[in-house]
C-alpha distance (Angstrom), angle and dihedral (degrees) to the residues before:
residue distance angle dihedral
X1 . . .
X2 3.78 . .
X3 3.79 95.7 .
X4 3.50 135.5 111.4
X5 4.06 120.8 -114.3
X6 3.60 91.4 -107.2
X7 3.56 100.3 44.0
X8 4.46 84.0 46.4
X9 3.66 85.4 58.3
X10 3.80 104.3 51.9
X11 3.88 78.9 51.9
X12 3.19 87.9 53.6
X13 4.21 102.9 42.2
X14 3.92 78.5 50.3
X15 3.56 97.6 64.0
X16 3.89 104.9 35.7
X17 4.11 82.3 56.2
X18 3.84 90.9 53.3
X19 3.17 98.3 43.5
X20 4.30 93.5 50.0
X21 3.74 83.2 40.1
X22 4.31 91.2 55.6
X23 3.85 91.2 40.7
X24 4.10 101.6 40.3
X25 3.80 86.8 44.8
X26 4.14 100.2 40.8
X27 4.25 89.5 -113.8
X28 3.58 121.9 156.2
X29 3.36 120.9 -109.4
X30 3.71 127.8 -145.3
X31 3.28 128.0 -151.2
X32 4.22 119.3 -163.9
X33 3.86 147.5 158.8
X34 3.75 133.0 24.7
X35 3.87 125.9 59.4
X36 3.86 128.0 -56.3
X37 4.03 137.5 157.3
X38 3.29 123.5 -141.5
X39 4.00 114.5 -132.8
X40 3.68 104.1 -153.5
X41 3.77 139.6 -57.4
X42 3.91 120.4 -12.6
X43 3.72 124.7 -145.9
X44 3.68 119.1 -169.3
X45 3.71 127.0 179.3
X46 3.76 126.1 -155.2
X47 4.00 128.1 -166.2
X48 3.72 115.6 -156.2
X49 3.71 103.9 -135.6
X50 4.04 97.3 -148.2
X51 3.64 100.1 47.5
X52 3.97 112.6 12.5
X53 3.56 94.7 -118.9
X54 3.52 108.4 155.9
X55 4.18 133.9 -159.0
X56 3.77 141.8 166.9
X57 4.06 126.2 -136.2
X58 3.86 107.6 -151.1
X59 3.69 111.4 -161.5
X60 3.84 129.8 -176.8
């Protein structure tokens, strides 16, 4: 990567607290860049928290 191991782990540190932050505190996280496949259909399902509504996202 071009980094040093210290510099990597800040990186690192960084990420593992946004990502507890986005799931402890119901925050979306986005995922961008780089090169991925999707491997078939996607079904998400979301709870509102207020009124306990809930829906599904379908992605293909």
């Amino acid at each position: 990567m071009g980094v040093s191991r210290k510099t990597f782990w800040k990186y690192l540190q960084n990420a593992r607290q946004k990502a507890a932050d986005a799931f402890v505190n119901g925050k979306t996280i986005e995922i961008s860049g780089g090169e991925y496949v999707n491997s078939g259909e996607c079904k998400i399902d979301f709870l509102c928290k207020e009124c306990d509504h809930m829906w599904e996202l379908k992605s293909n």
